[in-house]
C-alpha positions as CSV (number, residue, x, y, z in Angstrom):
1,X,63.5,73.2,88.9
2,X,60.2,74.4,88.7
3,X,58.6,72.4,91.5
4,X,61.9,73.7,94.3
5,X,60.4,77.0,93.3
6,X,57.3,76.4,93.9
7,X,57.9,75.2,97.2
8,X,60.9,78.2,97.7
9,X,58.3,80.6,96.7
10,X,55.1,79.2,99.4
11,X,53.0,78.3,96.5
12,X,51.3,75.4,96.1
13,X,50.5,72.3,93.3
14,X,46.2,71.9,93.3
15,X,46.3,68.5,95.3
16,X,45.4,67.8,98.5
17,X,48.7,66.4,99.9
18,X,51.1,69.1,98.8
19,X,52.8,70.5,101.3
20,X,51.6,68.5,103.8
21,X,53.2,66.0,106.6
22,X,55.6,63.6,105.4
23,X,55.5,60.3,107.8
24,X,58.5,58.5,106.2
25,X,56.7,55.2,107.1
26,X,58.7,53.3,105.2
27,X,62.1,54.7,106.6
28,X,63.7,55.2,103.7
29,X,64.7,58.8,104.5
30,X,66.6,59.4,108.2
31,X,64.8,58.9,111.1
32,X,63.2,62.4,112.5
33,X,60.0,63.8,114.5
34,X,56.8,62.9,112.8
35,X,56.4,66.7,111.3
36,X,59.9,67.1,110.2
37,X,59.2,66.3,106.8
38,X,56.3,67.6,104.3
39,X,55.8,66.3,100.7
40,X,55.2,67.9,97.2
41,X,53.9,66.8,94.2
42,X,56.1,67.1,91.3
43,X,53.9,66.9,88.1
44,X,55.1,64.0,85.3
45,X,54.7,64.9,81.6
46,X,52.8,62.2,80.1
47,X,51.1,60.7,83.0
48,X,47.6,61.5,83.5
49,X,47.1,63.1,87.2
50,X,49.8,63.7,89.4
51,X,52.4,61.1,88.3
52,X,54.7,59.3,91.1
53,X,57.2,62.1,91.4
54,X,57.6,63.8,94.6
55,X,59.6,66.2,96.2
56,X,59.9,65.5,100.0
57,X,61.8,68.6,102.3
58,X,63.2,68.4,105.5
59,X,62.8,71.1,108.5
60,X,66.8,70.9,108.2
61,X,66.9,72.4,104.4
62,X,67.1,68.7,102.6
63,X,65.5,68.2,99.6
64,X,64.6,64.3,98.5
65,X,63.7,63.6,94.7
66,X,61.1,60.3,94.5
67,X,60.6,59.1,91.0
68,X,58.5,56.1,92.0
69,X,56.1,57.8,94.7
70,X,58.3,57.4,97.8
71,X,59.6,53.6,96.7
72,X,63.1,55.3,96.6
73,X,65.1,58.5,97.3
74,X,67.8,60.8,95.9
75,X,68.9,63.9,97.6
76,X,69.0,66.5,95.6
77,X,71.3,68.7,98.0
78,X,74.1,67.9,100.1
């Protein structure tokens, strides 16, 4: 919860790619415009730097949980 609001609230994590474009190179997530999704680091206890959890948003309101650093995908809102 405290990384949705984070990102509700405009702030943002210290590393370069949060907040930022989004590609969805690997597909996983539906196909959309190149910008239509941005990307958010979501900090791992125990893990030294950043961790591989993100929080990827959608221009539509989605919200995509990725424990693995975008290997996989669970969305968080219906």
């Amino acid at each position: 919860q405290p990384t949705l609001d984070r990102i509700a609230a405009g702030r943002s994590f210290p590393h370069r790619n949060d907040g930022s474009i989004f590609r969805n190179d690997g597909g996983l997530l539906p196909p959309q415009s190149p910008s239509y999704y941005r990307e958010y680091v979501h900090p791992t206890p125990g893990v030294p730097g950043t961790g591989p959890q993100r929080i990827v948003t959608g221009q539509g309101g989605e919200f995509y949980y990725s424990p693995d650093h975008y290997a996989s995908f669970t969305r968080l809102n219906p």
